[in-house]
C-alpha positions as CSV (number, residue, x, y, z in Angstrom):
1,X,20.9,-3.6,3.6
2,X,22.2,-3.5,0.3
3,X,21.6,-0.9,-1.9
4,X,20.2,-1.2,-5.7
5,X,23.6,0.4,-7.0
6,X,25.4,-2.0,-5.1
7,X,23.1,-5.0,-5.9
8,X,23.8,-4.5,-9.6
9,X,27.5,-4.1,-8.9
10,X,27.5,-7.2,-7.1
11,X,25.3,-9.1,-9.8
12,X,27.9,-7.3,-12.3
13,X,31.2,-8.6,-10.2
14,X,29.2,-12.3,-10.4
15,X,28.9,-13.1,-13.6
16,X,32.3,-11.3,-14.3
17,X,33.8,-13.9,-12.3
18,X,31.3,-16.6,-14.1
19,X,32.8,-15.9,-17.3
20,X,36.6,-15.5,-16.3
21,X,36.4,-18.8,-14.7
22,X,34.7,-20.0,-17.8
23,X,37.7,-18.6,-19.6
24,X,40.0,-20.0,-17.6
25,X,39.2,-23.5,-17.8
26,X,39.1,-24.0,-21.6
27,X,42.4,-22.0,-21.5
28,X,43.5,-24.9,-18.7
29,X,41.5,-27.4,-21.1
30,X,43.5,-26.7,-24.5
31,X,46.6,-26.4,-22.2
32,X,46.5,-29.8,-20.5
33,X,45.4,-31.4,-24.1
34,X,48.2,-29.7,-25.6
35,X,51.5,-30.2,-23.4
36,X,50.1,-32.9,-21.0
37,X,46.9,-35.7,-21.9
38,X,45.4,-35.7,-25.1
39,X,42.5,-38.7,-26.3
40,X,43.1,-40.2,-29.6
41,X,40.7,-42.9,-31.4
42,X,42.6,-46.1,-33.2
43,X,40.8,-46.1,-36.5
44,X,42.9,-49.1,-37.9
45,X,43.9,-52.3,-36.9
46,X,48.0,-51.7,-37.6
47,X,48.3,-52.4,-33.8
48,X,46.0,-55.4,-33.1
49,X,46.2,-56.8,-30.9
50,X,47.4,-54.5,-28.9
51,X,44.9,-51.9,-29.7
52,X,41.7,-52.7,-32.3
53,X,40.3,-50.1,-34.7
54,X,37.1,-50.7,-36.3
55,X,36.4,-54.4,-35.7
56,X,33.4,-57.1,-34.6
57,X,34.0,-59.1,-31.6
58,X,33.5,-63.2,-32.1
59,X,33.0,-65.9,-30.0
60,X,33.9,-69.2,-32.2
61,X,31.3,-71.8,-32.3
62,X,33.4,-74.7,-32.0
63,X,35.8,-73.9,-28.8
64,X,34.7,-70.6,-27.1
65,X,37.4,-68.5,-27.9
66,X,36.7,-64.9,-28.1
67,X,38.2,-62.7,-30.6
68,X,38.3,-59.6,-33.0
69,X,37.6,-59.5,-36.5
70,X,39.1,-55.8,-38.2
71,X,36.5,-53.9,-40.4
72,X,37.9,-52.2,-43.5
73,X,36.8,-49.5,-45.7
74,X,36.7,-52.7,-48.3
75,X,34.8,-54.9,-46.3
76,X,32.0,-52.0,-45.8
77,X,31.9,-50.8,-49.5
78,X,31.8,-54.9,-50.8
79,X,28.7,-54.8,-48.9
80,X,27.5,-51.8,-50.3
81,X,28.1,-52.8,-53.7
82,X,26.3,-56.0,-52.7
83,X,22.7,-54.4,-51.8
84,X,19.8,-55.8,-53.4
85,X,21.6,-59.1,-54.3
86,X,23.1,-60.7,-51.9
87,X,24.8,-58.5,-49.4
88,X,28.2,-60.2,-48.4
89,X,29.1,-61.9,-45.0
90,X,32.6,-62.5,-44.0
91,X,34.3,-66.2,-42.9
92,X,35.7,-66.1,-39.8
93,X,38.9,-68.0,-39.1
94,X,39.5,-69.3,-35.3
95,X,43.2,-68.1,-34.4
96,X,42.7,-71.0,-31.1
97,X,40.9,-73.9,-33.3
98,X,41.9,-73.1,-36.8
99,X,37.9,-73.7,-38.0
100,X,36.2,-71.6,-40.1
101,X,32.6,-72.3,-38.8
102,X,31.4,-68.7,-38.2
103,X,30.7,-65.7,-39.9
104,X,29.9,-61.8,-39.3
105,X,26.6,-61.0,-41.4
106,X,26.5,-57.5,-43.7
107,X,24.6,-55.8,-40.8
108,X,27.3,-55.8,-38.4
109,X,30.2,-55.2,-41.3
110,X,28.4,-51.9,-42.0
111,X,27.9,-51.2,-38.4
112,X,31.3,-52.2,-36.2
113,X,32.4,-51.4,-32.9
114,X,34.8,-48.0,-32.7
115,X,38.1,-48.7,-32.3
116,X,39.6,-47.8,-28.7
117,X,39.8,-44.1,-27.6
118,X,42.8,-44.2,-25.6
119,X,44.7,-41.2,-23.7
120,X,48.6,-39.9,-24.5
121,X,51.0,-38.4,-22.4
122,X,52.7,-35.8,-24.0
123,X,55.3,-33.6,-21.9
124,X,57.6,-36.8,-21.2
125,X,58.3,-36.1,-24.5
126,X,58.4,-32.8,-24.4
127,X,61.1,-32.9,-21.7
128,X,63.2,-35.8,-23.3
129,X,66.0,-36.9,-21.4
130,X,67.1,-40.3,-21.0
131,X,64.6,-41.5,-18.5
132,X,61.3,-39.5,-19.9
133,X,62.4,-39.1,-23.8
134,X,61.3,-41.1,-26.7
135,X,62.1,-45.4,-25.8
136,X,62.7,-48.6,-27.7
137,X,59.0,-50.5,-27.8
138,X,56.9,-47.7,-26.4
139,X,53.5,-47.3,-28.1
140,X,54.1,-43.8,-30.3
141,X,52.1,-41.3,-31.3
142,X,53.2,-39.6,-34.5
143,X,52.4,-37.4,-37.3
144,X,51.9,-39.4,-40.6
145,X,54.8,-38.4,-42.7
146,X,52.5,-38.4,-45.4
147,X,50.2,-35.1,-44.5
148,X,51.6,-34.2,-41.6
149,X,48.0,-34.0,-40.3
150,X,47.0,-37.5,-39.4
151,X,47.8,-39.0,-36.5
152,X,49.8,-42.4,-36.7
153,X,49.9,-44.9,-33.6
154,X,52.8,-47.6,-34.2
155,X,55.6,-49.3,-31.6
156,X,59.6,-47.6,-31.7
157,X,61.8,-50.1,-32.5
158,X,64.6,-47.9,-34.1
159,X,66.4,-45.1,-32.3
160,X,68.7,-42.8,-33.4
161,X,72.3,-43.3,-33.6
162,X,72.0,-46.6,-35.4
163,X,72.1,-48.8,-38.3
164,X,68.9,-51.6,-37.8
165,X,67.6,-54.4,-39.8
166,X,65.2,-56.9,-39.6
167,X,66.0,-60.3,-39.8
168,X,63.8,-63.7,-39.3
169,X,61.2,-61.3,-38.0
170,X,63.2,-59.4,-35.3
171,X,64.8,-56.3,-35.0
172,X,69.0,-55.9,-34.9
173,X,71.0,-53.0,-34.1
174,X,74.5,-51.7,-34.5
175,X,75.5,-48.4,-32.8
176,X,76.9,-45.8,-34.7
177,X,79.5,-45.5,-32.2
178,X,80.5,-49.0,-33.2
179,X,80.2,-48.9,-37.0
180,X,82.2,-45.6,-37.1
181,X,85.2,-47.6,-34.9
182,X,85.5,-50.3,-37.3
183,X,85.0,-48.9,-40.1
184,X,83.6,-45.5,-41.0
185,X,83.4,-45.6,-44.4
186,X,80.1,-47.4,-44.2
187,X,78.6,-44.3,-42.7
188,X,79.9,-42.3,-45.6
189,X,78.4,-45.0,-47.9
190,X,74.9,-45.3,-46.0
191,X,75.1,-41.2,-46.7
192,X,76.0,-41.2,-50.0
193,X,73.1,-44.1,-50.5
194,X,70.7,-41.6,-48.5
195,X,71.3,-38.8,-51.0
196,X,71.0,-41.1,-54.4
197,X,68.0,-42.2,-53.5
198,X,66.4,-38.6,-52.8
199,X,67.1,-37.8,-56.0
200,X,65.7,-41.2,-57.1
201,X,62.2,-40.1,-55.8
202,X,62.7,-36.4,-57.3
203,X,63.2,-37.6,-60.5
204,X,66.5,-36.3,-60.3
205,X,68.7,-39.0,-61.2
206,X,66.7,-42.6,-61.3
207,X,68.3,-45.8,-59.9
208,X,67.4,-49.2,-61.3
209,X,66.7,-51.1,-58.4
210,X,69.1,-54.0,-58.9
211,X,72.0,-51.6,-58.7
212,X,70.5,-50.5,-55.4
213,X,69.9,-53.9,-54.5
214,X,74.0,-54.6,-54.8
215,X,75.0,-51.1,-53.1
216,X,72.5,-52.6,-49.8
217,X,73.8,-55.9,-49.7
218,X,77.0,-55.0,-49.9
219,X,76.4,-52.8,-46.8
220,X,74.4,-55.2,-45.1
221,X,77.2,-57.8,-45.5
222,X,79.7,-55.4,-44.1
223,X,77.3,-54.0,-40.9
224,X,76.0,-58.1,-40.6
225,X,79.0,-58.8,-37.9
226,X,78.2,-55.8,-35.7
227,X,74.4,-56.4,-35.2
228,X,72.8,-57.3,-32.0
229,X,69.1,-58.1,-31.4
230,X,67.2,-55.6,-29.7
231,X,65.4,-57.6,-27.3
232,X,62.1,-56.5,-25.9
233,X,61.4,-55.2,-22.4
234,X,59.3,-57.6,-20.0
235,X,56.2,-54.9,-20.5
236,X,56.5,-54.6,-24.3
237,X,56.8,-58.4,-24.5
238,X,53.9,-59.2,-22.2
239,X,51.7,-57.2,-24.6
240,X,52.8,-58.9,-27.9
241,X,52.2,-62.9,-26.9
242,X,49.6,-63.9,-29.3
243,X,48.0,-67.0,-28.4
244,X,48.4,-70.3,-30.8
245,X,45.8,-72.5,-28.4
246,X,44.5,-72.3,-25.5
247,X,43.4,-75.8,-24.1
248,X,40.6,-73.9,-22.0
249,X,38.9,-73.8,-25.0
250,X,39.1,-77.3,-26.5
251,X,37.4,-77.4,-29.7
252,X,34.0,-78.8,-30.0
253,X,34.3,-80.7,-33.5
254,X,31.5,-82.7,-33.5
255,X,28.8,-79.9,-35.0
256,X,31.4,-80.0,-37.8
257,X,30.6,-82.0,-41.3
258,X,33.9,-84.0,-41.1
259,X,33.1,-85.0,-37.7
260,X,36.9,-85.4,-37.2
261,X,39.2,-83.3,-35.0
262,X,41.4,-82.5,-37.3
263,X,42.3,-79.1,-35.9
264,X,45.4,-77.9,-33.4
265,X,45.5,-80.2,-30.6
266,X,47.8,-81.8,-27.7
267,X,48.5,-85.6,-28.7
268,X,50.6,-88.5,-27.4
269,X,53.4,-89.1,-28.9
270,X,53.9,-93.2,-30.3
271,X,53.6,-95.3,-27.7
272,X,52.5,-92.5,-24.7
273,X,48.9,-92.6,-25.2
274,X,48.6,-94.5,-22.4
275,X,50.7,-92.1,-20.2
276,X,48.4,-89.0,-21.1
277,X,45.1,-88.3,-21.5
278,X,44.1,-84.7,-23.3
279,X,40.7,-85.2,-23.6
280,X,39.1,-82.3,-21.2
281,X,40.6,-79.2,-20.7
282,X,42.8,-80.9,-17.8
283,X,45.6,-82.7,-19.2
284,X,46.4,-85.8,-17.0
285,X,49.6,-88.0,-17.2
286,X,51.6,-91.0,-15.2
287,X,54.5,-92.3,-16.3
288,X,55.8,-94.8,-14.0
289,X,59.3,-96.1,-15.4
290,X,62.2,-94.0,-16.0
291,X,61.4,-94.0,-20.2
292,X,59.7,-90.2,-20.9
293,X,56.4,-90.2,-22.9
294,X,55.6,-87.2,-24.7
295,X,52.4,-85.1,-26.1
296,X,53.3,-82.8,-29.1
297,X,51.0,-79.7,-30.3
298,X,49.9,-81.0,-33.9
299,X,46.7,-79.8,-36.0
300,X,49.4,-77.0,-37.9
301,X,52.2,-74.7,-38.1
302,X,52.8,-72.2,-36.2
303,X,52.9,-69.1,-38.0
304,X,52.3,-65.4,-37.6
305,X,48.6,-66.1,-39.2
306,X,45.9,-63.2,-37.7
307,X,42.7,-64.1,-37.0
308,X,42.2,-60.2,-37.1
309,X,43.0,-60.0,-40.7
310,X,41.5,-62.9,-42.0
311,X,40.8,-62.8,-45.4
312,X,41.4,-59.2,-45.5
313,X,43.6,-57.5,-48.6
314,X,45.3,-56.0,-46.1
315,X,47.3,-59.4,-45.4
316,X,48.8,-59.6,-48.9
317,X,51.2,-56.6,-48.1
318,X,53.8,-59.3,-46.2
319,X,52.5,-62.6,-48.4
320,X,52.2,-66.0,-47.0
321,X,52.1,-66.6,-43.4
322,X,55.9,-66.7,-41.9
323,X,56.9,-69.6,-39.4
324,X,57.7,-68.5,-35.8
325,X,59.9,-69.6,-33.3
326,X,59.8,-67.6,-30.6
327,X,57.1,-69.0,-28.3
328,X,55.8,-69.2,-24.9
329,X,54.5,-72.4,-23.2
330,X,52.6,-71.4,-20.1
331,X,50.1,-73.9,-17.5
332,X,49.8,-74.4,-13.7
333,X,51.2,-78.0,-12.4
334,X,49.5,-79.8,-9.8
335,X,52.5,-82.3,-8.7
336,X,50.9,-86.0,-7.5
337,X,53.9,-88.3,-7.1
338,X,57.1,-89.3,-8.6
339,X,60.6,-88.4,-8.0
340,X,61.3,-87.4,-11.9
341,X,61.2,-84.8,-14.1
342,X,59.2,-82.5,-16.1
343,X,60.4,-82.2,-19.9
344,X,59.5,-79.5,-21.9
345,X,60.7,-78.9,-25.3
346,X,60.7,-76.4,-28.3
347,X,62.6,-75.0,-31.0
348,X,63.6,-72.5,-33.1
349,X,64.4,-73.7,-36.7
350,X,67.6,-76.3,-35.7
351,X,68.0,-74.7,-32.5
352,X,66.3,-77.2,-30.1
353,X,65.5,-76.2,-25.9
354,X,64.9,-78.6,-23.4
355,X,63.9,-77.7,-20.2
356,X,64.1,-80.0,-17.1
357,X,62.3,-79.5,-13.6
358,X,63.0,-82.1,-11.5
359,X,60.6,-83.3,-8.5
360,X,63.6,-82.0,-6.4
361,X,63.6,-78.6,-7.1
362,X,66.5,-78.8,-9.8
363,X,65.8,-76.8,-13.2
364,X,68.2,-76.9,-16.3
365,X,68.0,-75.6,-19.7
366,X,69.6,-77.9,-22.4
367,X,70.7,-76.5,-26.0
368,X,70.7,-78.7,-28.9
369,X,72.0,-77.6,-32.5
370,X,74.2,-79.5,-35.1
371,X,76.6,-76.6,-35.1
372,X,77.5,-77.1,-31.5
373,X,81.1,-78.9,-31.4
374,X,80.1,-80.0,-27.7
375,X,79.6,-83.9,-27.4
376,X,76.0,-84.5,-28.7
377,X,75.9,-81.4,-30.4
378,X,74.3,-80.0,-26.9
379,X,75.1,-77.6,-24.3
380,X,73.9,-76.4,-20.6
381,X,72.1,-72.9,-21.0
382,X,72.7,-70.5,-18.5
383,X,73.5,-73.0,-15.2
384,X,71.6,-75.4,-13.6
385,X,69.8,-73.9,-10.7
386,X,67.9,-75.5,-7.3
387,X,64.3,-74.2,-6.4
388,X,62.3,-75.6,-3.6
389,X,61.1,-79.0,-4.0
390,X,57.7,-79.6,-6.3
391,X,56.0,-81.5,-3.8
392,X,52.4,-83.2,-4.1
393,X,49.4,-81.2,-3.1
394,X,51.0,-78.0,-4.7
395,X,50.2,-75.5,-8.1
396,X,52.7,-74.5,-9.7
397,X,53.0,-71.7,-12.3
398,X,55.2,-73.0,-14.8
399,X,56.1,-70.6,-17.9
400,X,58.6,-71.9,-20.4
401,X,60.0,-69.4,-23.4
402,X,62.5,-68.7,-26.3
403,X,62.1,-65.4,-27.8
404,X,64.8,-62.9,-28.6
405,X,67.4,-65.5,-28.9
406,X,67.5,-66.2,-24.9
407,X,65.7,-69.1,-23.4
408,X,63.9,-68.9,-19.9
409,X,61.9,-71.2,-17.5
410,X,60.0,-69.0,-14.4
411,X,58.2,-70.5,-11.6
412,X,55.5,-68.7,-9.8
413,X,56.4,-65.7,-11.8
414,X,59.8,-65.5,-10.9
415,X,62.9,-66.6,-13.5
416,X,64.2,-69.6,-12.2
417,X,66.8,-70.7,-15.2
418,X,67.8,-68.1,-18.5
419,X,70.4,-68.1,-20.9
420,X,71.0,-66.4,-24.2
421,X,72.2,-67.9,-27.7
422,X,73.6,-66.8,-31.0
423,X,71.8,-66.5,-34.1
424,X,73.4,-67.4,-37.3
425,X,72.6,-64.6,-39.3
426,X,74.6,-65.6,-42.4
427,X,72.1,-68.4,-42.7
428,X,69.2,-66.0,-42.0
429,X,70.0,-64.1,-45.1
430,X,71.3,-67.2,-47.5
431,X,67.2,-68.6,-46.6
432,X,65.7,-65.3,-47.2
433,X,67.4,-64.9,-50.8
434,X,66.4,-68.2,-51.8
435,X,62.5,-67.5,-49.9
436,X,63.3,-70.4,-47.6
437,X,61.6,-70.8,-44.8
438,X,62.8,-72.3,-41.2
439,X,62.1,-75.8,-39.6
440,X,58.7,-75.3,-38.1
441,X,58.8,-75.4,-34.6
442,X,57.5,-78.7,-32.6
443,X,56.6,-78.2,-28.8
444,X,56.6,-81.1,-26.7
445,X,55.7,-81.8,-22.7
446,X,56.9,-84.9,-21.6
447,X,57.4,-86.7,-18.4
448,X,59.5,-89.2,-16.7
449,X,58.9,-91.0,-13.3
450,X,56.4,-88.6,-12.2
451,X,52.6,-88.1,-12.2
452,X,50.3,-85.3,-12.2
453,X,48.2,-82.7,-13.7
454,X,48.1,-79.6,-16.1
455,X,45.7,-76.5,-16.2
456,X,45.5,-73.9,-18.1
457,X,48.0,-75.0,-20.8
458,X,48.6,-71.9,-23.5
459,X,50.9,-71.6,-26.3
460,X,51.8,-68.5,-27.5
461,X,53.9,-66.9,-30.4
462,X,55.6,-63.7,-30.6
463,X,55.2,-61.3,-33.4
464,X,57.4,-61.6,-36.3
465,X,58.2,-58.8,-38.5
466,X,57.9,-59.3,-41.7
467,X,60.5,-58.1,-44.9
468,X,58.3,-56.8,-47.0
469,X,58.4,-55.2,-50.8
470,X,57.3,-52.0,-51.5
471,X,53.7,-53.2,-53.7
472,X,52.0,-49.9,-53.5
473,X,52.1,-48.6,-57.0
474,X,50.1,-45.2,-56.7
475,X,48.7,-43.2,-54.4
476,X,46.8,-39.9,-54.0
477,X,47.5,-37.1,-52.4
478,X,46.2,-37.4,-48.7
479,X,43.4,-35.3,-47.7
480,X,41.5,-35.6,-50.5
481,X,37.8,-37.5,-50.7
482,X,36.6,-40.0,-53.3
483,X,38.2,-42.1,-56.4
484,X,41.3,-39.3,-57.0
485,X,41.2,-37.9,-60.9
486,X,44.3,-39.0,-62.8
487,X,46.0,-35.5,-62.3
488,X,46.0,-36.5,-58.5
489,X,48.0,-40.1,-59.0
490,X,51.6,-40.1,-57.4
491,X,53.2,-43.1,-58.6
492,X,55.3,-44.8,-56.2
493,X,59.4,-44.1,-57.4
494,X,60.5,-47.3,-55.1
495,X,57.9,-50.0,-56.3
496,X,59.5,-53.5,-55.8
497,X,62.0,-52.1,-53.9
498,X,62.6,-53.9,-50.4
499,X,61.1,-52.3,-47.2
500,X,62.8,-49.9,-45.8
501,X,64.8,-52.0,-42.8
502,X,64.1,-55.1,-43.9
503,X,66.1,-58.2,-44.3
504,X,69.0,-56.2,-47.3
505,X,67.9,-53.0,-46.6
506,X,69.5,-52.2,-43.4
507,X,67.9,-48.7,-42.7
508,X,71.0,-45.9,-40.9
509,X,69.2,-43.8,-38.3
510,X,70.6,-40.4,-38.1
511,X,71.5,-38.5,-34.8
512,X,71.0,-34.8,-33.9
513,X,69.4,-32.3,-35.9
514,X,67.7,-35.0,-37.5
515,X,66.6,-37.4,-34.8
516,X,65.2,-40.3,-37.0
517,X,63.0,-42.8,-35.5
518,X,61.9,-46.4,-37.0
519,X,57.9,-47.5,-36.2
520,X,56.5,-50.9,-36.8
521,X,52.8,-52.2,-36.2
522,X,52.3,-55.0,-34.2
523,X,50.1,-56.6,-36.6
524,X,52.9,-56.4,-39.0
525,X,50.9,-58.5,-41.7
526,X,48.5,-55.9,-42.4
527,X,50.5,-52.7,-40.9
528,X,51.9,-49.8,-43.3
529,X,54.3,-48.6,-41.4
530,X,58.2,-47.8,-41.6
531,X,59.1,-50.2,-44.1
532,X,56.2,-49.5,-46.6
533,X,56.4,-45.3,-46.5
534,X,57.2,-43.8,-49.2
535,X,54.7,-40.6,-50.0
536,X,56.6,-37.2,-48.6
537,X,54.2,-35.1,-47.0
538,X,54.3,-30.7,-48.0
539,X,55.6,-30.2,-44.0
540,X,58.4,-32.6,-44.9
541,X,59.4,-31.6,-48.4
542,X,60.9,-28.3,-47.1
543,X,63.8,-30.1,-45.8
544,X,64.3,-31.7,-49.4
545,X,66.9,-34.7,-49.6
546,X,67.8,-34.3,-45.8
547,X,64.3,-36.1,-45.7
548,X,64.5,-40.1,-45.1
549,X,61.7,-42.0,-46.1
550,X,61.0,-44.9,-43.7
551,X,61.6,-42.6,-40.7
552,X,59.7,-40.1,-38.3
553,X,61.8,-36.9,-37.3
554,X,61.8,-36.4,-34.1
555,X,59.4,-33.1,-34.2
556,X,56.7,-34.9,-35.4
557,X,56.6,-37.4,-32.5
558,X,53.5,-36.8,-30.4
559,X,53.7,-38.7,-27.3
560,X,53.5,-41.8,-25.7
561,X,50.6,-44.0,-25.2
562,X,49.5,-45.3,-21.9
563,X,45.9,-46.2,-21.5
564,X,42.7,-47.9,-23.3
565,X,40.4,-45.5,-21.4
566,X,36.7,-46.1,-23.9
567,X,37.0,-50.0,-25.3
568,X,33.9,-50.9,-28.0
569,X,31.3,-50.5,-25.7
570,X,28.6,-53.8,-25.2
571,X,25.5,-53.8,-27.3
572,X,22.3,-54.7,-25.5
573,X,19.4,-56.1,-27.5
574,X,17.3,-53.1,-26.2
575,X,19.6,-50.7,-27.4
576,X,19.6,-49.7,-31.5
577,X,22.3,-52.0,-32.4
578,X,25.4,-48.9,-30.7
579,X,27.3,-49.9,-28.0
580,X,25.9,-47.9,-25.1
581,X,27.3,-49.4,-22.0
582,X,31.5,-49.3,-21.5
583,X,33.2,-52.9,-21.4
584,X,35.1,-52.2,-18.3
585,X,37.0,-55.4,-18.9
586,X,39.0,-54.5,-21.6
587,X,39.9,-50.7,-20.1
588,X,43.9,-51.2,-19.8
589,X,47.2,-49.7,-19.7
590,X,49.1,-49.6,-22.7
591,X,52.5,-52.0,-22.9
């Protein structure tokens, strides 16, 4: 038996030990959220649709769809301002039917689903290395290079080491390694542009902005030849398809005042009406004779338009909506008959695919541009290549693409046919002075000989990255609460400027100490990212003009993003209007 000496020392020894292993796991705690995991919430929509901040989830009226609508500190305070009156709702704009027969009523502006709560890992970074280090199209967490406090999410696009631009919406790089072997006076010149403009935004020495105009596109002209596209991995890729339509959700028009379907759409094309039918959601064709009949998407443009943003200010920063080329056409074919072909077609301004699966087996791309000195101003992409027979009674998964300047057809998931292109970047740049845009693009499915069936037909669009100009006049500093007193105002020394790394304003990315890294948002319309910064945070002014505004040093990256772990949650009619229960649905890993 114990005695009461012993006891105590024994109740003593207990909750010594209670509290050490207290101790010990918040000291494990801050640990792993320091070097390993750490949870972040998305308060903006700079990533949709990758990742949604504060935002309302729709279902349209007129097709089904299901989509997000981004909430803004404006949207909230012009309902605020509204009270009494009559508090604002917000028009909704379909991104699959293109109506605008819905709205989202002041209660739910003023009360929106969280954005997602997602988790980082950190000590790949904190490694580095080739394999574990900072990589082209992760999802990146950062500090904001204007406080140095906030956290930033945004996608790398730009590395260090190189000289990148955007052009037509994507991203082109030249190595330094390259530039300095052709000609290393433009790194001298990119440095001695670096350093005027530092003093620019000191106050220094001020620049008009047409003589930095010249000095860039002078530069650009002379790095133009060395730039290659940076084409996105498979993952990264996957993750920024935005849908155009989805013919699983055909549009109900009739609850509509015109009565008319006047929206996108599949259609014959001329004389082919009787040779499809896209009237329900599964699109049925036979074309007997050897003559191909076509459907075309029609209804409107394809653009980089966001349902997300729509009609937020926050759209205004890249101006009208931009055509897009690079898209995916995607359905599963049920083959009934016919020793033909499959034709599918799209293009890319006068860049014109064609894609050809025969009944056989056989699968070809064909490439059709006036510049091509090849008879008929065509060529064969890639090589023609011999799958296993589409036979009758089968489903076949049939994706057809252009993006990144490279042309693919897969079957069942796997890449049957590919082959890449060049861009004529000259031209890019001769349209974008003059604010030209490309030919929109035209998609076609057509048939010859054959007869069968299509589900699940989706067209998609990449994102395009807009060239912006720098339109923020003033700012405050950051930190700061409320309407900022007129001491407070920073006025913006590169207004009208072009973004940094946008189409003439190639953007040189230094290399060690420096390590400079480029960020874009994927919802590039409405994202302030890389090409927009301009405000110099106190942690960054220390290191005076060797300070490059558009870029993130490498200390201040974070880590990388890899998981939506806490999605808005649903909001059940017995609950007070909060979104209690998790959607499990849309939990995800991060591409």
């Amino acid at each position: 038996m114990a005695t009461p000496a012993s006891a105590h020392k024994s109740t003593a020894q207990t909750v010594r030990d209670t509290l050490e292993s207290i101790l010990i796991a918040f000291i494990l705690a801050f640990v792993f959220r320091a070097f390993i995991v750490e949870a972040f919430v998305i308060p903006t929509g700079s990533m949709a649709a990758t990742l949604y901040g504060d935002q309302v989830t729709c279902t349209c009226s007129t097709c089904g769809f299901e989509y997000a609508r981004g909430i803004t500190e404006n949207d909230v305070r012009a309902v605020h301002e509204t009270l009494g009156r009559s508090p604002r709702s917000l028009t909704l704009r379909c991104p699959n039917c293109d109506t605008m027969a819905d709205e989202i009523p002041p209660e739910r502006i003023v009360r929106p689903d969280s954005g997602d709560r997602i988790l980082v890992h950190k000590w790949p970074f904190d490694i580095g290395g080739a394999l574990l280090g900072p990589q082209r199209w992760d999802v990146t967490v950062f500090k904001d290079p204007r406080d140095g406090q906030t956290n930033f999410i945004k996608r790398l696009v730009g590395l260090p080491g190189e000289i990148l631009e955007i052009i037509d919406g994507d991203v082109f790089a030249a190595p330094l390694a390259t530039v300095r072997a052709r000609d290393p006076g433009i790194i001298d010149a990119f440095e001695q542009l670096r350093l005027d403009i530092a003093r620019h935004a000191s106050g220094e020495a001020p620049m008009e902005r047409d003589a930095v105009s010249a000095r860039l596109e002078e530069l650009g002209r002379k790095v133009l030849p060395m730039l290659e596209i940076k084409r996105k991995t498979r993952r990264a890729q996957d993750a920024l398809w935005m849908v155009v339509y989805d013919h699983d959700f055909l549009p109900d028009y009739g609850h509509l005042r015109t009565g008319a379907q006047q929206g996108p759409r599949w259609e014959p094309v001329g004389s082919s009406a009787g040779a499809w039918n896209t009237a329900s959601r599964e699109v049925v064709f036979r074309v007997p004779d050897d003559n191909p009949a076509y459907i075309k998407f029609a209804g409107r443009d394809i653009s980089d338009f966001y349902a997300y943003n729509y009609p937020s200010p926050g759209s205004s920063r890249g101006g009208t909506d931009c055509l897009v080329g690079d898209l995916r056409l995607r359905f599963t074919w049920f083959p009934e008959g016919g020793d033909g072909s499959l034709i599918l077609q799209m293009n890319r301004d006068d860049h014109t695919f064609f894609a050809y699966l025969s009944a056989d087996g056989t699968v070809r791309i064909d490439h059709h541009c006036p510049a091509l000195q090849n008879p008929g101003n065509r060529e064969l992409l890639g090589r023609e290549t011999r799958t296993d027979a589409f036979v009758p009674g089968g489903a076949y998964r049939i994706e057809f693409c252009n993006v990144d300047y490279r042309a693919s057809v897969q079957v069942n998931g796997t890449e049957v046919a590919a082959g890449t292109w060049t861009p004529d970047l000259e031209k890019a740049y001769r349209r974008g002075r003059h604010g030209e845009q490309p030919r929109p693009s035209e998609v076609r499915i057509g048939a010859r000989k054959l007869a069968g069936r299509l589900r699940h037909l989706v067209l998609e669009r990449d994102v395009y990255y807009r060239s912006v100009i720098q339109n923020e006049a003033q700012s405050h500093p950051a930190g700061r609460s409320g309407p900022p007193a007129s001491r407070d105002i920073v006025t913006n020394p590169f207004i009208g400027w072009p973004g940094w790394g946008t189409m003439g304003c190639p953007i040189l990315l230094r290399e060690e100490p420096f390590g400079e890294y480029y960020m874009l948002g994927d919802n590039s319309p409405a994202s302030k990212d890389s090409r927009l910064w301009w405000e110099i945070g106190p942690h960054l002014k220390g290191l005076g003009e060797e300070y490059k505004a558009g870029t993130v040093p490498e200390d201040q990256l974070i880590g990388k993003a890899f998981f939506v772990y806490w999605p808005a949650g649903y909001r059940p009619d017995w609950s007070p209007g909060i979104g209690l229960i998790p959607n499990f649905g849309r939990m995800r890993w991060i591409r």
